[in-house]
N, C-alpha and C positions, 0 to 999 in steps of 0.2 A: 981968886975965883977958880973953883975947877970946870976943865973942862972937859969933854968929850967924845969918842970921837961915835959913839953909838945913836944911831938915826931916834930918830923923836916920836915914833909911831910903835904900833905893835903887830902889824901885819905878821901873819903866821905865828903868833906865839899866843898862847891862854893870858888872860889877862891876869896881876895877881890879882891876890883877897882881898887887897884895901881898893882895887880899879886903877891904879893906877900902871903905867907904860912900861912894858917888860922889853928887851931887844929885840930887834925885826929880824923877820927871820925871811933871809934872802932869798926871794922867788923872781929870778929874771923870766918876760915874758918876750920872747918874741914878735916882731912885726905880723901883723894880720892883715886884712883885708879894708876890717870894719874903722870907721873911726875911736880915737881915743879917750881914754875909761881912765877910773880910779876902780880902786879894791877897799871897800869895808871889806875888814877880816875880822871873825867872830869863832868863841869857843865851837867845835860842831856840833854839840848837841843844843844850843839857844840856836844858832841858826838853821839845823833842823826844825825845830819847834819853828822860826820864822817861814821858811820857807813853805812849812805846813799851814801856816795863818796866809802868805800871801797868794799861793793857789787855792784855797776856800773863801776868798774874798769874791764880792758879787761881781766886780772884773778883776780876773787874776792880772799881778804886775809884778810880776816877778822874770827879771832877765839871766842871764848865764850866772850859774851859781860855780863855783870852783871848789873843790876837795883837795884839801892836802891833807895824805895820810900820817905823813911825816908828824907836822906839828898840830893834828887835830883839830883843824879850825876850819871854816867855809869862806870861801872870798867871795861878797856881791858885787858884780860888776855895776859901777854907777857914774853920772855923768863926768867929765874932766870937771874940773874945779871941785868938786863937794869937799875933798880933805880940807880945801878951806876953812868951812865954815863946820866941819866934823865934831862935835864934843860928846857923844855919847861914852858914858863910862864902861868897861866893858870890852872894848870895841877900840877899832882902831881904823883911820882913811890914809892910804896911803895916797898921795899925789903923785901922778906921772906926768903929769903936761910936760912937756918935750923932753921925755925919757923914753917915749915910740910906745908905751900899752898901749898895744889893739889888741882886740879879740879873736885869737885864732881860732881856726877848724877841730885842731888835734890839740892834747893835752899842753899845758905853757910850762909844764917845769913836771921837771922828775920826782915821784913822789905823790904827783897830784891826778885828778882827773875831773872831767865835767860829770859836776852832780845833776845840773842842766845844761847843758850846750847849747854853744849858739842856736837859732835855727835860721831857716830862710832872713828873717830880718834881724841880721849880725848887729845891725845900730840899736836895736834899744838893748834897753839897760833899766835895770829898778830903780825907781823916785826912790831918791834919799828919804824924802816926807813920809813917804810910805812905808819904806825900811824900818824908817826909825820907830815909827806905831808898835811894827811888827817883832822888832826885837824888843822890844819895854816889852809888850804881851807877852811874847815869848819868856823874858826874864823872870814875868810876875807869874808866871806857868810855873816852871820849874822852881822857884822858891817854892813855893807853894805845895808842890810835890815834894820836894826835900824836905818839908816842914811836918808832911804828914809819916814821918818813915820812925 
């Protein structure tokens, strides 16, 4: 049996073409204020299109979104535990419970910056339940457009 010593998620990196798990692309986050978070991390142009479904929703729920320019992708801030039960293809949840993500003020890693920043209420974060809506829309968006070119 081989092993390896590359983490099991896809955080920061595009997913490939068959969806399955490319290597993580290392974004240390500094201690913040708020309590602690996971990252769904998505190519940026579906998380674009998400994040445009979930502020045109009848209540917007959409919490601190994350830009990495570097590797092209958007990080959703979402509850501790969701990487748990994470399986959307695509897409990737990185787990931090006691690795200290919290959601700072100022940008968490070089390279990147707040697409949405925190605001006054640093605690919420976007339902996974919700997310997940929003990125399938978003996926079946952009196929969709790709389809028509």
């Amino acid at each position: 049996m081989e092993t390896s010593a590359t983490p099991s998620t896809t955080a920061g990196h595009r997913p490939t073409p068959d969806g399955s798990a490319p290597p993580l692309c290392d974004v240390a986050v500094p201690g913040g204020p708020a309590e602690p978070c996971d990252l769904v991390t998505v190519p940026a142009r579906q998380g674009l299109e998400a994040v445009d479904i979930l502020r045109r929703a009848a209540a917007p729920a959409v919490g601190p979104v994350l830009h990495d320019g570097a590797c092209d992708t958007l990080g959703f801030l979402v509850p501790p535990g969701t990487a748990d039960a994470w399986d959307m293809p695509g897409s990737a949840c990185t787990q931090t419970s006691g690795r200290g993500l919290r959601i700072p003020a100022e940008s968490p890693a070089t390279g990147s910056g707040w697409l949405l920043p925190p605001g006054d209420d640093a605690d919420t974060v976007t339902d996974p339940v919700v997310l997940r809506e929003a990125l399938g829309e978003a996926a079946r968006l952009i196929e969709a457009a790709d389809n028509c070119r």
